[in-house]
N, C-alpha and C positions, 0 to 999 in steps of 0.2 A: 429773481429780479421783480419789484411789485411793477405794477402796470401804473403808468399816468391819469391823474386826476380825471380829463380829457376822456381815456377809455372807459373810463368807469363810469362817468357822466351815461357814455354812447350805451354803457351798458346796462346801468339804468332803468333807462327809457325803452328801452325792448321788454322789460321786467314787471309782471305784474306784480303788488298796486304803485309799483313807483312813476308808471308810465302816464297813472292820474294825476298827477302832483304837478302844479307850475312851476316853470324854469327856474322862479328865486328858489322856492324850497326843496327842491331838487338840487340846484348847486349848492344848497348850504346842507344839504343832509351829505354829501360827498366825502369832506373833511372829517363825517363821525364814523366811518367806516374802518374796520380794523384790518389788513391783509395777513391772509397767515396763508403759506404754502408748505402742505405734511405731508412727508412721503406717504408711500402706500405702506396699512395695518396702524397706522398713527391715532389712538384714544383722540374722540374731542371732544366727550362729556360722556358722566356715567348717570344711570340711573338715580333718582334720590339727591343729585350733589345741587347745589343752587348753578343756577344758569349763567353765564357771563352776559350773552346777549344775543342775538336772533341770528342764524346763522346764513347764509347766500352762497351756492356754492356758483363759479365762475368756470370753473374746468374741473375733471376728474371726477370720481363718482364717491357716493358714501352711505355708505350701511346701516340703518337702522334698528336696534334689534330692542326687544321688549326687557321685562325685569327676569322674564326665563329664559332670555337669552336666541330668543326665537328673532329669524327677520321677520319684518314686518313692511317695510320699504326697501327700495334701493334707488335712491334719487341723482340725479344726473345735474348737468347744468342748468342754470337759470331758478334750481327749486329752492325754497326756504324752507328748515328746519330749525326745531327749539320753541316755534310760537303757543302749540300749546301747555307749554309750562309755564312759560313768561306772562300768559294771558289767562294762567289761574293761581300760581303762588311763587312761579318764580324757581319751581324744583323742577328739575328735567322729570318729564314720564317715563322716558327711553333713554338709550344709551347710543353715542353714536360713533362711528369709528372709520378710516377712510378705506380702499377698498384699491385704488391706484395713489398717483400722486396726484395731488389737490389742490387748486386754489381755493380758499374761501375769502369770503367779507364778513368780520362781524360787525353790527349794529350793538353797540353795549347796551343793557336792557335800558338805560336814564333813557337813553335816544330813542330807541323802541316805542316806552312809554309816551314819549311826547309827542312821536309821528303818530301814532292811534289815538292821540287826544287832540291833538289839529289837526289833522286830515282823516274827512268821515270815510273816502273811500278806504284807506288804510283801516281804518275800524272796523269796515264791512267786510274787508278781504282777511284780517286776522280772527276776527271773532263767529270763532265757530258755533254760538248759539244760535237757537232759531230767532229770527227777527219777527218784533210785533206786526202783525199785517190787519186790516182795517176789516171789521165784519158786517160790510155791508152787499146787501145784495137786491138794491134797486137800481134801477137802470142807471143813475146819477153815476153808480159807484163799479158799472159794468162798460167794459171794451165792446166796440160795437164786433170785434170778432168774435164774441161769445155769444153773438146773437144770430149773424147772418148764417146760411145755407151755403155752402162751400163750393157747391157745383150747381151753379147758376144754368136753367135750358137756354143754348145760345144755337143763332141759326144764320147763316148768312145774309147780304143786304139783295141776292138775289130771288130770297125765298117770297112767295106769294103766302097771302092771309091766310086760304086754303093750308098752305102746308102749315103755318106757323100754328093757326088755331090746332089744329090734326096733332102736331106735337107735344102742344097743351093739354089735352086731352087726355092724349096717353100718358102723360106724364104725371097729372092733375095735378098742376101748378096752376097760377092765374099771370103769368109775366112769361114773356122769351126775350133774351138782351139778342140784338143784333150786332153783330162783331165781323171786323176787316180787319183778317190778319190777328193781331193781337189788341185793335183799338176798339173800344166802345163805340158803338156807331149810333145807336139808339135802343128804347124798347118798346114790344107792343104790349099790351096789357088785352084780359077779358074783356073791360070795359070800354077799349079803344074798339078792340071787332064791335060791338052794340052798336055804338056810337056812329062808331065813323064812316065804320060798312056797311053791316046790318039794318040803321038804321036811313042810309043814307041810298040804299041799293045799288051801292059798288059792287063789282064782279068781283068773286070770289078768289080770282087768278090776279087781283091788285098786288102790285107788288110792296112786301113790307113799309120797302122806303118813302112810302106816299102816306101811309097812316101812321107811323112811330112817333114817336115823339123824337127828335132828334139835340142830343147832344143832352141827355136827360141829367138831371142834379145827383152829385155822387157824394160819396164820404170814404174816408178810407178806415184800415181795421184797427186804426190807433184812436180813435174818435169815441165818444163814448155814447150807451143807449140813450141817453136823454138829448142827443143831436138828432138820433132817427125821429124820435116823435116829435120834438118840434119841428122838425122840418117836414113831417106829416101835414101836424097842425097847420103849418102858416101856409103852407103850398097845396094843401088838398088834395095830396099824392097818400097812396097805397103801396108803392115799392119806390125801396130807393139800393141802386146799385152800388158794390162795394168795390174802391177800386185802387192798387196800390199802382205806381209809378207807371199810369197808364191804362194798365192793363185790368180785365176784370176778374175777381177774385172770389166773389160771393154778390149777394144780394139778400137783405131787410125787408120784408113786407108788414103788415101791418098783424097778420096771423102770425107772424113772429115774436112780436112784441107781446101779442095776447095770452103766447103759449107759454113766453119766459115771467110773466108777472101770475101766473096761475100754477104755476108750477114750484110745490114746494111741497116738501116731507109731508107735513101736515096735513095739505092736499089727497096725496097720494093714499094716505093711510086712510081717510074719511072714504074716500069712493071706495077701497080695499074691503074694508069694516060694512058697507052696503051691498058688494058684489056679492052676486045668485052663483055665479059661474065659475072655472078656472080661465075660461077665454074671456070674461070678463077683467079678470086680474091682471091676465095677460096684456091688454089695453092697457093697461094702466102702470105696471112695473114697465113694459116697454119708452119711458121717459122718463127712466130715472138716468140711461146718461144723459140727458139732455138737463134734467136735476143737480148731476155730477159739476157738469158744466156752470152750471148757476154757480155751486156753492165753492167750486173750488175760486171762481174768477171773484167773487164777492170776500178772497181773503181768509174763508174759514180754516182752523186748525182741523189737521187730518184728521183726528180723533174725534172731533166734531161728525167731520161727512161721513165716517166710515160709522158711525155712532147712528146718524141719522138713515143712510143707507139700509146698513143691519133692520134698524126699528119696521120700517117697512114688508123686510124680510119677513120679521115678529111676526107683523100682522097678516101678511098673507097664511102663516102658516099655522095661526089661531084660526083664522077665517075659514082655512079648510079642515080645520079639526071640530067645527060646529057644523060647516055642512055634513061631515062626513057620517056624525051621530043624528043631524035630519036623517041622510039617508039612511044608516042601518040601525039606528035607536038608538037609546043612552045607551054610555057605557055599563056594562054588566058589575064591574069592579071600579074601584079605584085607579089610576094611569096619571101619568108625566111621560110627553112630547119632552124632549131634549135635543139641542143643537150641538154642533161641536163643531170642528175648523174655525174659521173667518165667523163663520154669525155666533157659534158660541162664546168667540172673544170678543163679538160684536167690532168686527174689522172688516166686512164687507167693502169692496169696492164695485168696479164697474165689470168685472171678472169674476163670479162665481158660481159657485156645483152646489149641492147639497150634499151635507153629511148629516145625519138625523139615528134617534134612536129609540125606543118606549122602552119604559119600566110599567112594570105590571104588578098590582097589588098581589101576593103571596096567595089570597084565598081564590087568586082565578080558576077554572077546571077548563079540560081540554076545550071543551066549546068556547069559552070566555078566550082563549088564547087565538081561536080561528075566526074569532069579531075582531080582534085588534091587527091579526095580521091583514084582514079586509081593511081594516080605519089606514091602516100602513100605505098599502098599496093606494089608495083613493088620496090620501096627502102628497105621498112621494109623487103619483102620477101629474097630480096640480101643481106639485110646485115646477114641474119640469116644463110642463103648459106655460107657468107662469115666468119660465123664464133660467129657473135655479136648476142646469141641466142634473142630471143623473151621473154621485160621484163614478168614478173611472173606477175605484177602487173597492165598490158593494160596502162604503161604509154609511147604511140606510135601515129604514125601520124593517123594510122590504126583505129584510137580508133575515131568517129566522133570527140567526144568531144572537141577530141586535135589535130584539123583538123578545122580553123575556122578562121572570119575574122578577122582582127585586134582591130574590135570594139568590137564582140564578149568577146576576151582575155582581153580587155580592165575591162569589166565587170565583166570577173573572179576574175579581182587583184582587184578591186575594192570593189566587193563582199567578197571577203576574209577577208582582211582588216575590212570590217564593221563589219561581223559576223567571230569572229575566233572560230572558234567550232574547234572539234578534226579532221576532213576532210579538214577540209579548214585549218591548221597547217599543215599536212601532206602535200596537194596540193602544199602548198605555198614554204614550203622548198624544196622542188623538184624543183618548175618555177623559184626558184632565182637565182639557177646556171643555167639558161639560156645562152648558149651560138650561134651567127649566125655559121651556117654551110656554107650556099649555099644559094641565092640570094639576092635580096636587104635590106641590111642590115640596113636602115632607117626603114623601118618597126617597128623595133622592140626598136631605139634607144630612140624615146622621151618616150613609152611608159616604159624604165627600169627606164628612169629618173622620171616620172610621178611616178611611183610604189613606187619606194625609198622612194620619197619624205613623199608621203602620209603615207606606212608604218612606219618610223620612228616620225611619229607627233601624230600616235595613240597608246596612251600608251595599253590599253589592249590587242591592238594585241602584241604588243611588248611583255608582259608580258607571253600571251599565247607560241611566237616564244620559249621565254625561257625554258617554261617548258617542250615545246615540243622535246628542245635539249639537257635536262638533262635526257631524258628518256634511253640513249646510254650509261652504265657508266663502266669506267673501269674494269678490272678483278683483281678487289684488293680482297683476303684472309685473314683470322686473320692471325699473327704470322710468318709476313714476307712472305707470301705464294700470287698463285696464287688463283685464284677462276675459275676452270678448268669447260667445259661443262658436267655436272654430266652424260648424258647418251645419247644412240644415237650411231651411224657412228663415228662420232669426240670425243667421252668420252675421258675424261682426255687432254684434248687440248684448247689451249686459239683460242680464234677468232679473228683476229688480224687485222680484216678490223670490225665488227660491237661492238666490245668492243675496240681497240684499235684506229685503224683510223677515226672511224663514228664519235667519240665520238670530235672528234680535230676540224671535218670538221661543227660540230653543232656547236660547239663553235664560227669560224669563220665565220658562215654566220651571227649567229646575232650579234659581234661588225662589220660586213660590215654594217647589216640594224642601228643598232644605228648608227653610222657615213654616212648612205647614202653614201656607199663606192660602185664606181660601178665594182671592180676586184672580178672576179669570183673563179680563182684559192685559193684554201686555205692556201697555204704559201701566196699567192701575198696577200690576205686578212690577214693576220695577220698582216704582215709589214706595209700593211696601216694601220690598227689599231691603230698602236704602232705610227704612223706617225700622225695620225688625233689627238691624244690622248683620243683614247678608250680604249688603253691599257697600262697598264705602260712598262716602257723600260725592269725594271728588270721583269716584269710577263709574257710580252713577249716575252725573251728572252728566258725566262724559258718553256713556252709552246711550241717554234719552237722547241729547242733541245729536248725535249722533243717526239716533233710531227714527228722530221727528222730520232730520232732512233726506234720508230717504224713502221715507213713508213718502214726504210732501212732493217730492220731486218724483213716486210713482205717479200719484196723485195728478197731477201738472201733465206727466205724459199720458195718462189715457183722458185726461179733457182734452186735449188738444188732439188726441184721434177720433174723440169726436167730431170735434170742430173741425175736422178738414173732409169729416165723411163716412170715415171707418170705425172700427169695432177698436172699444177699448181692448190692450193689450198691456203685459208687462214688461214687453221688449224693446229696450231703449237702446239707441245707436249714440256713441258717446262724441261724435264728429258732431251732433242737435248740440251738442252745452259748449258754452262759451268757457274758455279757460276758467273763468274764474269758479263756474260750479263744478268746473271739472274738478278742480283743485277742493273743493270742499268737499264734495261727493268720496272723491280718494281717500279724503281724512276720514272720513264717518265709517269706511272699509277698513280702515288701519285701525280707529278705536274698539271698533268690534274684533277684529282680529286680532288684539293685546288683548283682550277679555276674554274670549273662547282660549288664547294659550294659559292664559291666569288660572281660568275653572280649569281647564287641563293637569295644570301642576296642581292641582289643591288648593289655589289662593285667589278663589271667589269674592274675596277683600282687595281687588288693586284699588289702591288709591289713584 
């Protein structure tokens, strides 16, 4: 029996993106809706065939499965399915089927069409590409919570000068907020002790409340940087408190402002390129997340900041490969410094180790080999100073192994290839983001090209690469859900760099090694993919946007643990996103997971 216009209205409106939509074009989108109720195992689209129109399930559940026949979802009430075909050609990607007995609603695609072309929220909740974001990063274009200090020193309105100053001190700040309860009561400042005490010969046991400023000018963290400085400017103030529905939340001083306009890649890398020291370095990489912060709140594309993060990297670890030949003289031979991980595919974030390695020119001799394992140790030990701890896993120059000559390394890749056991898969995915750091970078070129070559013409290893890269898989849950770390530190939290990025970055190194593709980076390797035709246009396209909103939404979560205080992380609690990224984050796990089943079956072509 179908349900009344009336329910369906109510039902709606509980329903994202219908719940954006005003009452007229919501009761007129009512009337386009289709009812169909299929018992349970009932087809209701296959792979390939043209779509009717957007599907909305109202009761019962239904099965999503890929073109190999893999689930990939199991969606429950209230979920939409079918938009990503409707919102690229109109052909289902997937196939769907019901699972109990089901109500649906279809929207025929004409109607579909026209809700996403008049109503922008509908356009933003359907369209799963990354949307243009604005690439600025001056105070105009920044939220004043990407500026203020999260944990403002706050002291009661009983405390005397005596203690408030004594708390300043130890804390070496220049401001304490005075707080009753959860209200803002006032603040004193450095310059109020001078002033008002100090110079005035009040007793040191004055109590707060007679020298604060009371009732001082605030902004809240929706506000943006160029309120804090004018409001510097015209009021002649040095801190101004941050403060949401009352309460205090952070606070803006003027050493704020100076450190977020001074602060930038470019910056970092010039004082980098001058430093004498490793603890000098360290000064300096220590504000890159506060860097992070800039560039992510200023709009930049992930590949940008993790681009410019990396560069940094670069330079620290050029910078200690010139002290290191101060200290123990030139090089005797020929050598190439090489990254690998995150700085080899130049995808650094606000989270990373060192993985590192040297190539050594063939005519080195025993001695020549115990200068470079000293150059090793004197880099590894700077970078770890500097910030880029010591990998977990001894994949380091440190390591003799990974310290050796060119013929050597020769013999690795070589080796691996012939035998791909489980060590040598693991090895090998690690040595193919190879990237040169520091010296001559011939060293290393015939032998990527030699490697490619070879890898790609031995199917077994090729076969082993694969399975070695489905081992990473998404955090897909039955019933629309995630599949959250069950226990631990992070319970209840997705991992958004080894379920969600690891799983992209597998993916594109083996259509590089099928296409003997020599781009390291993992977006750069997708596009050549899609460019060689390893990948199809539409399955590529589908895997970037895919790849770009969970990079960005890593991205997003460790600015904002800065911003609140803490140490960037890649553990996201999924109860932080509001339905509607929930709902697009899901998709980008789904599209990745039809494409690791695709390369599974041998059809590294999904369209």
């Amino acid at each position: 029996m179908p349900i009344a216009p009336e329910e369906l209205l109510r039902f709606l409106g509980g329903v994202h993106p219908y719940d954006a939509l005003d009452a007229d074009a919501l009761e007129g989108l009512v009337p386009q809706f289709v009812q169909r109720r299929l018992p349970a195992g009932e087809p209701i689209y296959a792979a390939g065939n043209p779509l009717e129109g957007l599907y909305l399930i109202h009761s019962g559940q239904v099965e999503i499965r890929d073109e190999n026949e893999v689930v990939v979802s199991l969606l429950g009430p209230r979920n939409s399915f079918g938009e990503r075909g409707l919102t690229r050609d109109g052909i289902a990607a997937t196939s769907a089927r019901t699972v109990d007995e089901t109500l649906l609603f279809m929207l025929p695609a004409y109607a579909f069409n026209e809700l996403i072309r008049e109503h922008p929220a509908a356009q933003r909740f359907f369209d799963r590409s990354r949307a243009a974001k604005p690439r600025k990063s001056d105070l105009a274009h920044s939220r004043v919570e990407t500026l203020m200090a999260a944990d403002p020193l706050t002291i009661g309105p009983s405390a005397t000068v005596q203690e408030a100053a004594s708390l300043m001190a130890e804390r070496r700040v220049s401001s304490v907020c005075i707080i009753e309860g959860e209200a803002l009561k006032g603040i004193l400042t450095i310059r109020d002790v001078s002033g008002k005490v100090v110079a005035r010969g009040l007793p040191f046991d004055t109590p707060v409340t007679q020298v604060m400023t009371e009732a001082p000018l605030t902004l809240a963290p929706s506000d943006i940087g160029s309120d804090v400085l004018h409001m510097m400017m015209e009021r002649s103030i040095g801190h101004v408190p941050v403060t949401e529905g009352g309460r205090l939340v952070g606070i803006v001083t003027q050493t704020d402002l100076t450190r977020f306009q001074a602060v930038s890649s470019a910056g970092l890398v010039a004082e980098i390129a001058r430093a004498a020291t490793p603890a000098q370095m360290a000064e300096v990489t220590a504000r890159i997340p506060q860097l992070l912060v800039q560039l992510v709140a200023g709009g930049n594309r992930h590949e940008v900041v993790t681009r410019l993060v990396t560069d940094i990297a670069d330079t620290v670890t050029r910078r200690l490969l010139a002290l290191a030949q101060d200290r123990l003289g030139a090089a005797p031979v020929p050598f190439l410094w090489l990254a690998c991980g995150s700085q080899g595919r130049q995808e650094q974030t606000g989270v990373s180790d060192q993985d590192n390695c040297l190539f050594i020119d063939d005519s080195a001799t025993r001695d020549d080999l115990s200068y470079f394992r000293e150059m090793a140790k004197f880099v590894s030990d700077g970078l770890d100073q500097a910030g880029y701890f010591y990998c977990p896993g001894d994949m380091m120059a440190t390591n003799p192994r990974w310290c050796q000559p060119v013929s050597t390394w020769r013999q690795y890749f070589s080796g691996w290839i012939r035998k791909p056991d489980p060590t040598a898969q693991m090895l090998a995915s690690v040595m193919f983001d190879l990237r040169p750091i520091g010296g001559t970078t011939a060293l290393y070129e015939d032998l990527q090209k030699e490697t490619l070559e070879a890898a790609s013409q031995n199917s077994i290893f090729v076969a082993h690469m694969i399975a070695n890269s489905l081992k990473h898989t998404p955090p897909l849950g039955m019933l629309r859900g995630f599949a959250t770390i069950r226990s631990g530190e992070h319970k209840n939290r997705l991992d958004l760099k080894h379920n969600g990025v690891v799983p992209v970055v597998d993916l594109a190194r083996v259509y590089a090694l099928q296409g003997r593709l020599p781009e390291v980076n993992t977006r750069a390797r997708l596009e050549a993919a899609v460019s060689a035709g390893k990948l199809s246009g539409s399955g590529g396209q589908d895997l970037l946007d895919a790849y770009d909103l969970i990079a960005e939404t890593r991205l997003e979560h460790q600015a904002e643990r800065v911003r609140e205080g803490g140490r960037p992380d890649n553990y996201l609690a999924p109860a932080d996103l509001s339905d509607f990224e929930r709902s697009h984050l899901r998709d980008a796990f789904v599209v990745i997971k039809s494409l690791q089943s695709a390369l599974g079956h041998g059809r590294g072509m999904l369209g």
